[in-house]
mmCIF file of the C-alpha atoms, coordinates in Angstrom:
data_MODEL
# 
_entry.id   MODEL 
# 
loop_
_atom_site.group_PDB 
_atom_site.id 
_atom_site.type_symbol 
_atom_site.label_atom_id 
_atom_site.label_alt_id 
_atom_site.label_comp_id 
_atom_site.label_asym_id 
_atom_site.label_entity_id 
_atom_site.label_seq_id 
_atom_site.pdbx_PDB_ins_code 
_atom_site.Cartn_x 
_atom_site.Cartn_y 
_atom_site.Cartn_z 
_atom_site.occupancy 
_atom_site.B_iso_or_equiv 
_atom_site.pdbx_formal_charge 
_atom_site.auth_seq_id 
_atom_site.auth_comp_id 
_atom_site.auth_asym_id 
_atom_site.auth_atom_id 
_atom_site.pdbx_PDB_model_num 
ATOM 1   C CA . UNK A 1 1   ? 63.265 81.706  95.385  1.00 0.00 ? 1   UNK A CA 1 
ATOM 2   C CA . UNK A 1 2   ? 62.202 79.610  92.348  1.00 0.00 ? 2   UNK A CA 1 
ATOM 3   C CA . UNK A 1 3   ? 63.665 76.275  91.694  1.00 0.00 ? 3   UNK A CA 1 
ATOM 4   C CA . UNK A 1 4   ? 67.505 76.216  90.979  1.00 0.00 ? 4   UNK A CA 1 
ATOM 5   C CA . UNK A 1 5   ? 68.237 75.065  87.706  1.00 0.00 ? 5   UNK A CA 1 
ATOM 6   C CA . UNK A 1 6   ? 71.905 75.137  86.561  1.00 0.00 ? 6   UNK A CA 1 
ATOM 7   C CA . UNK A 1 7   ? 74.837 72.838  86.970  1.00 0.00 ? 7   UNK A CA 1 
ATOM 8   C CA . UNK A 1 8   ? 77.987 72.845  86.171  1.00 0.00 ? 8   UNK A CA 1 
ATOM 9   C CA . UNK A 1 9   ? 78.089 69.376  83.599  1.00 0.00 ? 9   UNK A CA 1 
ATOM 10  C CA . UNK A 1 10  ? 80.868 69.970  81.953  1.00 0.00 ? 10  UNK A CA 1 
ATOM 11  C CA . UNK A 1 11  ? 84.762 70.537  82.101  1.00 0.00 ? 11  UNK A CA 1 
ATOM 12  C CA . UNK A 1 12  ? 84.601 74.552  80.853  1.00 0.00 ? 12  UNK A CA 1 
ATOM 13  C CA . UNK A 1 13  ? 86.082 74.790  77.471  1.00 0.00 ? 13  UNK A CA 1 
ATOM 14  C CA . UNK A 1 14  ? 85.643 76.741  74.611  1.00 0.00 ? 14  UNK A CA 1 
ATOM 15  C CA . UNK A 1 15  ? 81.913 75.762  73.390  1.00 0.00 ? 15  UNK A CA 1 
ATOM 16  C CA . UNK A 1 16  ? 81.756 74.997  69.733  1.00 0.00 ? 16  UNK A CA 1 
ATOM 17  C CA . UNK A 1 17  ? 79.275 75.487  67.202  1.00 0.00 ? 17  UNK A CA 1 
ATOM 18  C CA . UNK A 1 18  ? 76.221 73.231  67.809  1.00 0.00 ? 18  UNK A CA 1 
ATOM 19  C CA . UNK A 1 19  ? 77.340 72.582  71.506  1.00 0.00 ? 19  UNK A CA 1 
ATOM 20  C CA . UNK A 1 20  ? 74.685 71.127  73.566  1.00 0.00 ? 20  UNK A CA 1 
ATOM 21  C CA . UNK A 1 21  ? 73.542 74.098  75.979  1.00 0.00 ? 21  UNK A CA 1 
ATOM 22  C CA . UNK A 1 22  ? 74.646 72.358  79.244  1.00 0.00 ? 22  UNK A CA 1 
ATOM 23  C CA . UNK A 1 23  ? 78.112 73.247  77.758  1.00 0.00 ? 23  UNK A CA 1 
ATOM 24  C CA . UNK A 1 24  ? 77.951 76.855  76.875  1.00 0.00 ? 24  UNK A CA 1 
ATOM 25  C CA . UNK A 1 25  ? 76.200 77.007  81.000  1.00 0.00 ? 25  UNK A CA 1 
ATOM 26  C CA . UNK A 1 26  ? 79.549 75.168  81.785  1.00 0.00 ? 26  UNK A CA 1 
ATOM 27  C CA . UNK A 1 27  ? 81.605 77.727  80.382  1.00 0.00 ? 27  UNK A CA 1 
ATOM 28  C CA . UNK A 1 28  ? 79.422 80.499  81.361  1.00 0.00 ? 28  UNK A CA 1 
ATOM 29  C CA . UNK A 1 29  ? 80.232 79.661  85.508  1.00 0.00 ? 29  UNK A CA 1 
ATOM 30  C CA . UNK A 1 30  ? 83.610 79.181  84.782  1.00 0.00 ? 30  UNK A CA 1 
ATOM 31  C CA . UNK A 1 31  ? 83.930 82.486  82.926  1.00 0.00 ? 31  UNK A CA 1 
ATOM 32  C CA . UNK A 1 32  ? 81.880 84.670  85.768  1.00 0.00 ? 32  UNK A CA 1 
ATOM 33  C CA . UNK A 1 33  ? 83.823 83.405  88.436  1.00 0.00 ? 33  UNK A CA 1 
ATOM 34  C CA . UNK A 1 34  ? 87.024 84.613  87.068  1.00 0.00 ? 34  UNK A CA 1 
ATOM 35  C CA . UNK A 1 35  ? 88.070 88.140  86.715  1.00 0.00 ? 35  UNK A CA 1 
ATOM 36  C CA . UNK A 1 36  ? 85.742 90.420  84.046  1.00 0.00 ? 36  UNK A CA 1 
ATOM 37  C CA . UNK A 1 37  ? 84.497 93.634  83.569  1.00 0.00 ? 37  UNK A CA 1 
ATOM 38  C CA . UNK A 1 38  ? 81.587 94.938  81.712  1.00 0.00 ? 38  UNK A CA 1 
ATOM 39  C CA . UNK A 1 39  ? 79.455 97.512  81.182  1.00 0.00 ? 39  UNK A CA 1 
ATOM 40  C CA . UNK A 1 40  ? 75.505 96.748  81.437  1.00 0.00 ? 40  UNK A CA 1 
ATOM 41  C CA . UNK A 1 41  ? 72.380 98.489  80.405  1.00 0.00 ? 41  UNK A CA 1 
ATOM 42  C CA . UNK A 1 42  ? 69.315 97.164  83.126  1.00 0.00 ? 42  UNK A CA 1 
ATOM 43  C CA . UNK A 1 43  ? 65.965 97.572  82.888  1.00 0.00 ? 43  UNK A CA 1 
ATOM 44  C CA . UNK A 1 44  ? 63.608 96.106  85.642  1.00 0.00 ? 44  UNK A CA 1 
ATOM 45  C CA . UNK A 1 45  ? 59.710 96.625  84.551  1.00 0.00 ? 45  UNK A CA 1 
ATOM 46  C CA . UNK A 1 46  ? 58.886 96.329  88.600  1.00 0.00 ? 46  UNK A CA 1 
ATOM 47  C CA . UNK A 1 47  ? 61.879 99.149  89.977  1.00 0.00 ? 47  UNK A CA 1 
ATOM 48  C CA . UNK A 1 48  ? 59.948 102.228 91.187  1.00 0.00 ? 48  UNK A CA 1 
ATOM 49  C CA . UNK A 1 49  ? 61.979 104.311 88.404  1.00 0.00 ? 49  UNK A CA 1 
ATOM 50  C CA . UNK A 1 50  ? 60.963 103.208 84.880  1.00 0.00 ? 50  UNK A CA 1 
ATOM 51  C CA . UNK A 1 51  ? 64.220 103.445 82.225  1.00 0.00 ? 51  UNK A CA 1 
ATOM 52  C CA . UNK A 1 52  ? 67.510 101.919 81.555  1.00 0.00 ? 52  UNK A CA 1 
ATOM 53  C CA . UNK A 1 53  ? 70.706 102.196 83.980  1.00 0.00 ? 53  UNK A CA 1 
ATOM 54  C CA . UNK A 1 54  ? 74.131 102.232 82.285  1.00 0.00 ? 54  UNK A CA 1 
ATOM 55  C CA . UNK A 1 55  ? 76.389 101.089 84.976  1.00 0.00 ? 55  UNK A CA 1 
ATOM 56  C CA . UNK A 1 56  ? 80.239 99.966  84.717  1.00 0.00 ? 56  UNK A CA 1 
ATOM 57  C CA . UNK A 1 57  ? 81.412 96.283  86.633  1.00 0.00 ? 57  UNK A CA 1 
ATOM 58  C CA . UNK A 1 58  ? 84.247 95.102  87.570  1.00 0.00 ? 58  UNK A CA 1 
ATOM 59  C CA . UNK A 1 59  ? 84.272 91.780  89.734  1.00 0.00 ? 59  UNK A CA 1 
ATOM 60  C CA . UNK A 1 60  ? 87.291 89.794  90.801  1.00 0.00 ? 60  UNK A CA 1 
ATOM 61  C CA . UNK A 1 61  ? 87.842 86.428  90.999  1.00 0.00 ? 61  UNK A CA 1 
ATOM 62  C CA . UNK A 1 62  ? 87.938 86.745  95.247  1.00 0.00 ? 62  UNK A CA 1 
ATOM 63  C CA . UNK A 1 63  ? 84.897 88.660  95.476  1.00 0.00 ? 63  UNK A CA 1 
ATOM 64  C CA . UNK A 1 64  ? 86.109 92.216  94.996  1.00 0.00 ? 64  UNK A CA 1 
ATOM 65  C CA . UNK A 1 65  ? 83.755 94.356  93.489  1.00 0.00 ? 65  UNK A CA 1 
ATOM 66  C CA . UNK A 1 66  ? 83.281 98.000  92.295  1.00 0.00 ? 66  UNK A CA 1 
ATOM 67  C CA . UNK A 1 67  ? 80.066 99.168  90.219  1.00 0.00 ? 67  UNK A CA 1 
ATOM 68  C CA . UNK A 1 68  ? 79.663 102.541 88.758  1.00 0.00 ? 68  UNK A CA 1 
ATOM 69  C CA . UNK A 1 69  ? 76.822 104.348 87.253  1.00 0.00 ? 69  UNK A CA 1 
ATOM 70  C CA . UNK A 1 70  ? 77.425 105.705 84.032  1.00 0.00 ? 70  UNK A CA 1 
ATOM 71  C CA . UNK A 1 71  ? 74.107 106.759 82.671  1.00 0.00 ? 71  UNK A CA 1 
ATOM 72  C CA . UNK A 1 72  ? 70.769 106.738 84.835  1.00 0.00 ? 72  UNK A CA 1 
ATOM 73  C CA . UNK A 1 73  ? 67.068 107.724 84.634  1.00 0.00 ? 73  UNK A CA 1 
ATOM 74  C CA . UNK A 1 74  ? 66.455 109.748 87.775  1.00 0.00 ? 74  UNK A CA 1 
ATOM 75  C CA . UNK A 1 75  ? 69.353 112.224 89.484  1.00 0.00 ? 75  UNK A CA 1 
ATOM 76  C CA . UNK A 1 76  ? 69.485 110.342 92.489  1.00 0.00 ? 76  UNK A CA 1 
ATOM 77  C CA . UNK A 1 77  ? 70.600 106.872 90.653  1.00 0.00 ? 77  UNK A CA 1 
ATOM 78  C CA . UNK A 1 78  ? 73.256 109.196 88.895  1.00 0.00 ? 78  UNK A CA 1 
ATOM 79  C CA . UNK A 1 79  ? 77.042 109.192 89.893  1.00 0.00 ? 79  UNK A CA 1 
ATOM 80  C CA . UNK A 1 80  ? 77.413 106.724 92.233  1.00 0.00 ? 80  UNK A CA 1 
ATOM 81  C CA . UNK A 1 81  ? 79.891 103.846 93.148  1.00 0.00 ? 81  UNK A CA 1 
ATOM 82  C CA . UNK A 1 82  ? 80.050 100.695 95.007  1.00 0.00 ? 82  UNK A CA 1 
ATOM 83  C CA . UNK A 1 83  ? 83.633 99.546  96.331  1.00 0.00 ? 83  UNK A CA 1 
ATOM 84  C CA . UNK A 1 84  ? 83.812 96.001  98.036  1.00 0.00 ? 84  UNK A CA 1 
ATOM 85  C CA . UNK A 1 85  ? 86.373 93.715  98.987  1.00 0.00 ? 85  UNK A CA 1 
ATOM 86  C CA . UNK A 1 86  ? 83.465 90.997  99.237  1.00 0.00 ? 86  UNK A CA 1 
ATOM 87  C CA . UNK A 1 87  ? 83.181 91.588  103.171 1.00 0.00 ? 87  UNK A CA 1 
ATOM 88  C CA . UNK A 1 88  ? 83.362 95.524  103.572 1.00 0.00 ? 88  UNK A CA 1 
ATOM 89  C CA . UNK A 1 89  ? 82.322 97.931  101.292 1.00 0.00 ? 89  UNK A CA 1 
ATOM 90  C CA . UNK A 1 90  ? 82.391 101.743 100.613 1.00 0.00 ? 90  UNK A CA 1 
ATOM 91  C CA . UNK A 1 91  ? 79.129 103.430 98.798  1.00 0.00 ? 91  UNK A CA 1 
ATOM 92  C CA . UNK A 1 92  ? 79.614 106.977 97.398  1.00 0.00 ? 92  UNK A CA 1 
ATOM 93  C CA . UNK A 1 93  ? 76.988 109.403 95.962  1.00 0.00 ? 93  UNK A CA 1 
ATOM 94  C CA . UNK A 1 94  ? 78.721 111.846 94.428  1.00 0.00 ? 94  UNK A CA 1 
ATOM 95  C CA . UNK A 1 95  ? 75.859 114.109 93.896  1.00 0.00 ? 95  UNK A CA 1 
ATOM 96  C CA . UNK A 1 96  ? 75.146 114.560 97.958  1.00 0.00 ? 96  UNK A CA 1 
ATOM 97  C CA . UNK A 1 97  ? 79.023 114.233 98.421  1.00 0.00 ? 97  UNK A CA 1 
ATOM 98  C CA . UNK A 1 98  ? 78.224 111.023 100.835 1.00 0.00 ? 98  UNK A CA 1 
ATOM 99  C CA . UNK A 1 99  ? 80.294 108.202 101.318 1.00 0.00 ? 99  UNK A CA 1 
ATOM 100 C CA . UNK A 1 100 ? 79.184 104.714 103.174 1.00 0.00 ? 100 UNK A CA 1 
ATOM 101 C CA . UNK A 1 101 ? 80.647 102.382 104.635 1.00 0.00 ? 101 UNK A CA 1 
ATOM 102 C CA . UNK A 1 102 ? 79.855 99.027  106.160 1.00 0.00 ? 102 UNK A CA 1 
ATOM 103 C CA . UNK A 1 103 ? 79.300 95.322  105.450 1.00 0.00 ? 103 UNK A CA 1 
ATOM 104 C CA . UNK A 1 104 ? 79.176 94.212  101.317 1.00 0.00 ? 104 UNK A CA 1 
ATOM 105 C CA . UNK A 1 105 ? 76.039 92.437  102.138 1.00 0.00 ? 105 UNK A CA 1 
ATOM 106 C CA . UNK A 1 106 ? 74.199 95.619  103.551 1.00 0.00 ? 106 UNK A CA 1 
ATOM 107 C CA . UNK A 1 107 ? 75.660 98.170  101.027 1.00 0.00 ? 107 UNK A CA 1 
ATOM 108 C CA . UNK A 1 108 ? 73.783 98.063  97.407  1.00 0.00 ? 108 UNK A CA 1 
ATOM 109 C CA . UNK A 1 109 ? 73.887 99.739  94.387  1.00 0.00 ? 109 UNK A CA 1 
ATOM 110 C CA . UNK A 1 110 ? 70.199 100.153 92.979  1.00 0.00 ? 110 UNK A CA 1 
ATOM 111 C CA . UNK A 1 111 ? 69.412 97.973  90.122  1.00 0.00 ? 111 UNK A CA 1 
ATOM 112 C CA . UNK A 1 112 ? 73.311 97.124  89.198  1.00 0.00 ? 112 UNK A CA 1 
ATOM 113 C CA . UNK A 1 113 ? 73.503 94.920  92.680  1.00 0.00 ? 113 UNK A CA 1 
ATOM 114 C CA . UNK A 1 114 ? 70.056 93.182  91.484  1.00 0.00 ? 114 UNK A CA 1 
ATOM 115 C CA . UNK A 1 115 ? 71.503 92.803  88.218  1.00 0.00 ? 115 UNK A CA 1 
ATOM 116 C CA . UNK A 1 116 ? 74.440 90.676  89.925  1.00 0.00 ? 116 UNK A CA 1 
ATOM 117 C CA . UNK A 1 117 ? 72.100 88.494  91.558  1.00 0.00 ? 117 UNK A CA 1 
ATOM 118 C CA . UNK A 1 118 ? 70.483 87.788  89.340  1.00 0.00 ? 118 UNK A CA 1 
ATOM 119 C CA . UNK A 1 119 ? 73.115 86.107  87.363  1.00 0.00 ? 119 UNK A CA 1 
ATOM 120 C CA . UNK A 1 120 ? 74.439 84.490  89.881  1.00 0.00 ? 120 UNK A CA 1 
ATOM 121 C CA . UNK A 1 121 ? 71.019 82.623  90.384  1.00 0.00 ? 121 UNK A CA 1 
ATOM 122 C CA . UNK A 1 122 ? 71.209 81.601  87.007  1.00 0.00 ? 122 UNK A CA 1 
ATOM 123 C CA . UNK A 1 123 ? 74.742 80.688  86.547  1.00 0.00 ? 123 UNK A CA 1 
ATOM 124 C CA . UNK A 1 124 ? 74.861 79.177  90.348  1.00 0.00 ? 124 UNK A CA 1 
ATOM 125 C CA . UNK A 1 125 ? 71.991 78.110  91.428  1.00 0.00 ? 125 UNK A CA 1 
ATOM 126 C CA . UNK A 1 126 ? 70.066 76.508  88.444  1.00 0.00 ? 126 UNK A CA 1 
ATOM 127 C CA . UNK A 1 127 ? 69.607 72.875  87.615  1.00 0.00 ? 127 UNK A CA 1 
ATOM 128 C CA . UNK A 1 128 ? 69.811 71.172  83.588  1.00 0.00 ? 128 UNK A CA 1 
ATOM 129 C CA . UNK A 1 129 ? 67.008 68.974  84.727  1.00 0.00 ? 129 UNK A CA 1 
ATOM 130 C CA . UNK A 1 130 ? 64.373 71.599  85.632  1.00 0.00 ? 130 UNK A CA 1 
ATOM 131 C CA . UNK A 1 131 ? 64.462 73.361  81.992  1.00 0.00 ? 131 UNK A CA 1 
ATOM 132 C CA . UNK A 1 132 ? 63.996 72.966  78.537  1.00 0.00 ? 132 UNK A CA 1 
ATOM 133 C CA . UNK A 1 133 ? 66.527 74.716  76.288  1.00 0.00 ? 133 UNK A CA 1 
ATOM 134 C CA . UNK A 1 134 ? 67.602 75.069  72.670  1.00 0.00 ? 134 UNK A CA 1 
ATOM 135 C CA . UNK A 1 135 ? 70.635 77.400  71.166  1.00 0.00 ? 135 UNK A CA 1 
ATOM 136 C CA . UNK A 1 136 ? 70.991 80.018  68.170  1.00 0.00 ? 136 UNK A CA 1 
ATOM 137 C CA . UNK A 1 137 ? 73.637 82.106  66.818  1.00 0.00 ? 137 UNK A CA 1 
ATOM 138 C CA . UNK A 1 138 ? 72.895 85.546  67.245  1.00 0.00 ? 138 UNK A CA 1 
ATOM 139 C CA . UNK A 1 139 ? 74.683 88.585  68.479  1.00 0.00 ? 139 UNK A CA 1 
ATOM 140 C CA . UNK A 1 140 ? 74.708 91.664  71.361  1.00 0.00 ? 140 UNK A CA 1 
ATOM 141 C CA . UNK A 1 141 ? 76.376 94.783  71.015  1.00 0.00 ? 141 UNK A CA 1 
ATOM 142 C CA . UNK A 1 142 ? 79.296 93.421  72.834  1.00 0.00 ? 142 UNK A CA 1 
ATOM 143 C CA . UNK A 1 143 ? 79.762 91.337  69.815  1.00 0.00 ? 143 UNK A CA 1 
ATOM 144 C CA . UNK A 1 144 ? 78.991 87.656  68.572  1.00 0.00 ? 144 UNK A CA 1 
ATOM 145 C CA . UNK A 1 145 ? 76.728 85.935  71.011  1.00 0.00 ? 145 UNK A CA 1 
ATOM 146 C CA . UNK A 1 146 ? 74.733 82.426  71.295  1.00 0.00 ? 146 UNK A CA 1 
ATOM 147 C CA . UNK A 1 147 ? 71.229 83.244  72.482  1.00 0.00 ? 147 UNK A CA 1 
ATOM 148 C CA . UNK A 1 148 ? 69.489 80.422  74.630  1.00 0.00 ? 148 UNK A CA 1 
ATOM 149 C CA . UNK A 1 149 ? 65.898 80.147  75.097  1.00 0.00 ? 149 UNK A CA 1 
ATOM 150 C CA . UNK A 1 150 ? 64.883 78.938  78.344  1.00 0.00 ? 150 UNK A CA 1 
ATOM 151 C CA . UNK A 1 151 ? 61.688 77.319  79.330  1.00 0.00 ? 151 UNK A CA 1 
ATOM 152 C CA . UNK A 1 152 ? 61.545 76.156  83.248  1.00 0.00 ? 152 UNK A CA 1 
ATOM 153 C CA . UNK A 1 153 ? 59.489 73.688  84.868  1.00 0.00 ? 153 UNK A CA 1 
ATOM 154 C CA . UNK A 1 154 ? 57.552 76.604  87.142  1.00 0.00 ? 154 UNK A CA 1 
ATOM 155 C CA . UNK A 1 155 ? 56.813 78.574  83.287  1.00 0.00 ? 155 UNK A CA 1 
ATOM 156 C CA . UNK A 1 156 ? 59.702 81.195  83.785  1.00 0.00 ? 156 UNK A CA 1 
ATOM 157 C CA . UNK A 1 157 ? 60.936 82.252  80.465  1.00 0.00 ? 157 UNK A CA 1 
ATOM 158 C CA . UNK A 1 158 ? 64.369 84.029  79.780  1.00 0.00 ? 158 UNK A CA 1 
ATOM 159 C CA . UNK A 1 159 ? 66.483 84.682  77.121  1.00 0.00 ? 159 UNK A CA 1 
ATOM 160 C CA . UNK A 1 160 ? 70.092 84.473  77.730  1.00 0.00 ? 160 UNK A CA 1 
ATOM 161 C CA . UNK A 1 161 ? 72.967 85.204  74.986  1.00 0.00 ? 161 UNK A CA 1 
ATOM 162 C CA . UNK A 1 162 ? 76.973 84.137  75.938  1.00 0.00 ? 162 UNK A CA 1 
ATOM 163 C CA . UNK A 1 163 ? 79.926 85.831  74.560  1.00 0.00 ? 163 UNK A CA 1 
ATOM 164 C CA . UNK A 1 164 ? 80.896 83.522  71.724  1.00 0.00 ? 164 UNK A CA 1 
ATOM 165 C CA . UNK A 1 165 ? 84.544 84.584  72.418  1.00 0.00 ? 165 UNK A CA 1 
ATOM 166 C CA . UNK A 1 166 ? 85.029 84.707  76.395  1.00 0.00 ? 166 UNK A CA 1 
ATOM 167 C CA . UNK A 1 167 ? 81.797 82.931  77.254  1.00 0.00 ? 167 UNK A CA 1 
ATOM 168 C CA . UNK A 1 168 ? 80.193 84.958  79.663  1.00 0.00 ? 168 UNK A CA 1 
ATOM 169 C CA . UNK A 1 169 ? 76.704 86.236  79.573  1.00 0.00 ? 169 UNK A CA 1 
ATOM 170 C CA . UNK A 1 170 ? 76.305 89.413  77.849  1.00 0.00 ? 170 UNK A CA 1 
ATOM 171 C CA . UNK A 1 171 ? 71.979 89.584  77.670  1.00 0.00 ? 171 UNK A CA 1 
ATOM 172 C CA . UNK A 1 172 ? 68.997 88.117  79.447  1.00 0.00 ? 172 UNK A CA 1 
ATOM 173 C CA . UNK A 1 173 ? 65.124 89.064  79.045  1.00 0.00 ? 173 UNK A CA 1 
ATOM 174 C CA . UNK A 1 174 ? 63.820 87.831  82.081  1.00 0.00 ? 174 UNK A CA 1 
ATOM 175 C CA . UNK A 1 175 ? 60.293 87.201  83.086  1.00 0.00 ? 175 UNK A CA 1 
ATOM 176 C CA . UNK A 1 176 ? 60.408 85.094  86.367  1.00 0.00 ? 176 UNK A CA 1 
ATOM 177 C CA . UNK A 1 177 ? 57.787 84.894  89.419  1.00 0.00 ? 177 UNK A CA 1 
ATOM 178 C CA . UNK A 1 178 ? 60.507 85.912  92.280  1.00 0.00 ? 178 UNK A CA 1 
ATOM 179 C CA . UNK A 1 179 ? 62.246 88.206  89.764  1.00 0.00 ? 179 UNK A CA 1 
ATOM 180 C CA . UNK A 1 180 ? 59.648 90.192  87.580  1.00 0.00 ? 180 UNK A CA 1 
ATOM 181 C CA . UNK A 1 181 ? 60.776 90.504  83.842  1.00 0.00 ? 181 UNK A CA 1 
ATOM 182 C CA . UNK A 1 182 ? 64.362 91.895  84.100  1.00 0.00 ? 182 UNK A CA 1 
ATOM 183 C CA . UNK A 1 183 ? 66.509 92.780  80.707  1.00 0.00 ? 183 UNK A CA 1 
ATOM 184 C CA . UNK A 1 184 ? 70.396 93.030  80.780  1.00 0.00 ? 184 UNK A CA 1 
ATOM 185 C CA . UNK A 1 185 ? 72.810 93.816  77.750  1.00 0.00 ? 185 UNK A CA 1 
ATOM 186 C CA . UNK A 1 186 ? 76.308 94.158  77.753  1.00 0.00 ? 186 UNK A CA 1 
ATOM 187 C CA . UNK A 1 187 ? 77.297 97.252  75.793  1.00 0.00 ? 187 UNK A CA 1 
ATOM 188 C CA . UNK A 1 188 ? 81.117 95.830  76.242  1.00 0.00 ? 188 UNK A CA 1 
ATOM 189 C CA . UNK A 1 189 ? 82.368 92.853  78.021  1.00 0.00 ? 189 UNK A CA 1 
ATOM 190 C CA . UNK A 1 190 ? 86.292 91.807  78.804  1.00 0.00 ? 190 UNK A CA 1 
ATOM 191 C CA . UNK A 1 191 ? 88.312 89.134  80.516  1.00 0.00 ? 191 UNK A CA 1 
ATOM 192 C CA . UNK A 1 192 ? 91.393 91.047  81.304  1.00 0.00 ? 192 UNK A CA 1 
ATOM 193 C CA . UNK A 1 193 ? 94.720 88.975  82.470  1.00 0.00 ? 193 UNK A CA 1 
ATOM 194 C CA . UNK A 1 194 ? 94.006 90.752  85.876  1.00 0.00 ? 194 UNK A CA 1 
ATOM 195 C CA . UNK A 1 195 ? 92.389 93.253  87.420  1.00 0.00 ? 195 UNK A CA 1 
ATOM 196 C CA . UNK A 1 196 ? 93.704 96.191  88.895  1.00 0.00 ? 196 UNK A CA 1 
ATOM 197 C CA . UNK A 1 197 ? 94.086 95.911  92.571  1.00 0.00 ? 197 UNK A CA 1 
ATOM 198 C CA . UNK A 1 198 ? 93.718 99.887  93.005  1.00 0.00 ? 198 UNK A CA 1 
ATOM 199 C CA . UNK A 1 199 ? 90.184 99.160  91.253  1.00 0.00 ? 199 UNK A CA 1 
ATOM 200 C CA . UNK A 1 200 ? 89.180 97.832  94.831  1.00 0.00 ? 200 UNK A CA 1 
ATOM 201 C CA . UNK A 1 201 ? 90.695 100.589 96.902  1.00 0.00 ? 201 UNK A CA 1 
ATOM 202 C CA . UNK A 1 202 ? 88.589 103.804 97.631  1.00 0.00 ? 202 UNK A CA 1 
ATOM 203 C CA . UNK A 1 203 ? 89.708 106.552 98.964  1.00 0.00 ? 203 UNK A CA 1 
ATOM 204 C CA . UNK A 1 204 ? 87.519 109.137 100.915 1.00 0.00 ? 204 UNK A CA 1 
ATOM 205 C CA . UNK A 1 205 ? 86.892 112.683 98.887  1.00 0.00 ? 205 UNK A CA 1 
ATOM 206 C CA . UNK A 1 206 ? 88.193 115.339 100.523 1.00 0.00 ? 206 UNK A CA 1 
ATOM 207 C CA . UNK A 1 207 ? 85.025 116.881 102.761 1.00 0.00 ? 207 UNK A CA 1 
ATOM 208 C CA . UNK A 1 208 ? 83.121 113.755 101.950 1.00 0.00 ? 208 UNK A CA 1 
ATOM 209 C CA . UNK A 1 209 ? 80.421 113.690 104.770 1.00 0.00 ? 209 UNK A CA 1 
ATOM 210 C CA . UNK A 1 210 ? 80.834 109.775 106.046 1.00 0.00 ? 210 UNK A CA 1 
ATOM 211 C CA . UNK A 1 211 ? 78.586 107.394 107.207 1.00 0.00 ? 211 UNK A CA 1 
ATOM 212 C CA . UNK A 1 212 ? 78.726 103.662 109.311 1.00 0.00 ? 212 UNK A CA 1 
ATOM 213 C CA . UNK A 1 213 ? 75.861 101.008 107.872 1.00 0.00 ? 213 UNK A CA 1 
# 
């Protein structure tokens, strides 16, 4: 794994115009670790399938978790869902009529799950003192966005726009040694009072052939 390099340095708060970046990364964290949902488009140049995946997210404050594919380049990444309650989790394929289940660190959904980590590398793990970054106003299709440009130490480059209105990241271009290049956009991106706790629940098809992972 490369070198971490974000902290939190900052109370969150809204970020204003002309904000130093280390503020809009504050507000960033505090905004992905509370309740969102979003829906991505992910490219990753090194998958083995070549073409965007549409998928809808929904992540919880305590770790809860469902992803669901909404558009996909190849049949077999079409119509599935990931259910976790950030120890178990349920996997269903829709197309097979096969459902999953065992531990949330074992059960992935392709691409989305990658997408996942890697924001929370950036938005966890990084460190202010290992990059070099500078801010514009720009925008995403989610809306009004901030677009940092990101320079680290190692010579990974990314592109990362925040959500001028909730803060949370809504793009990255990626191109990173552990990572590969790696583009995310958020088509639509929410911070709703609270989530839904039957989002989390899943509940066997009928004649669903099941599985233990």
């Amino acid at each position: 794994m490369l070198l971490a390099w974000l902290v939190v340095c900052l109370a969150a708060c809204a970020a204003p115009a002309g904000a130093p970046p280390e503020q809009w990364l504050a507000r960033a964290q505090q905004a992905w670790r509370a309740d969102w949902h979003a829906v991505w488009q992910i490219e990753w140049a090194g998958a083995p399938v070549r073409g965007p995946l549409v998928a809808e997210v929904w992540r919880a404050a305590d770790g809860r978790l469902r992803i669901e594919t909404l558009e996909a380049p190849t049949p077999a990444l079409a119509n599935l869902t990931l259910v976790s309650d950030g120890q178990m989790a349920w996997f269903y394929d829709a197309r097979h009529h096969r459902a999953t289940h065992g531990p949330a660190s074992r059960l992935r959904l392709p691409l989305a799950s990658d997408a996942l980590e890697v924001w929370d590398w950036l938005l966890t793990e990084a460190d202010t003192a290992t990059l070099a970054g500078t801010l514009y106003p720009d925008t995403q299709e989610s809306g009004p966005a901030s677009r940092l440009e990101l320079t680290t130490r190692a010579g990974d480059q990314a592109s990362v726009w925040f959500d001028d209105q909730s803060g949370l990241p809504v793009g990255l271009r990626l191109r990173a040694r552990d990572w590969g290049e790696v583009s995310i956009s958020a088509r639509r991106v929410e911070q709703p009072g609270q989530l839904a706790a039957a989002l989390f629940e899943f509940q066997v098809p009928a004649g669903a052939e099941v599985t233990y992972h």
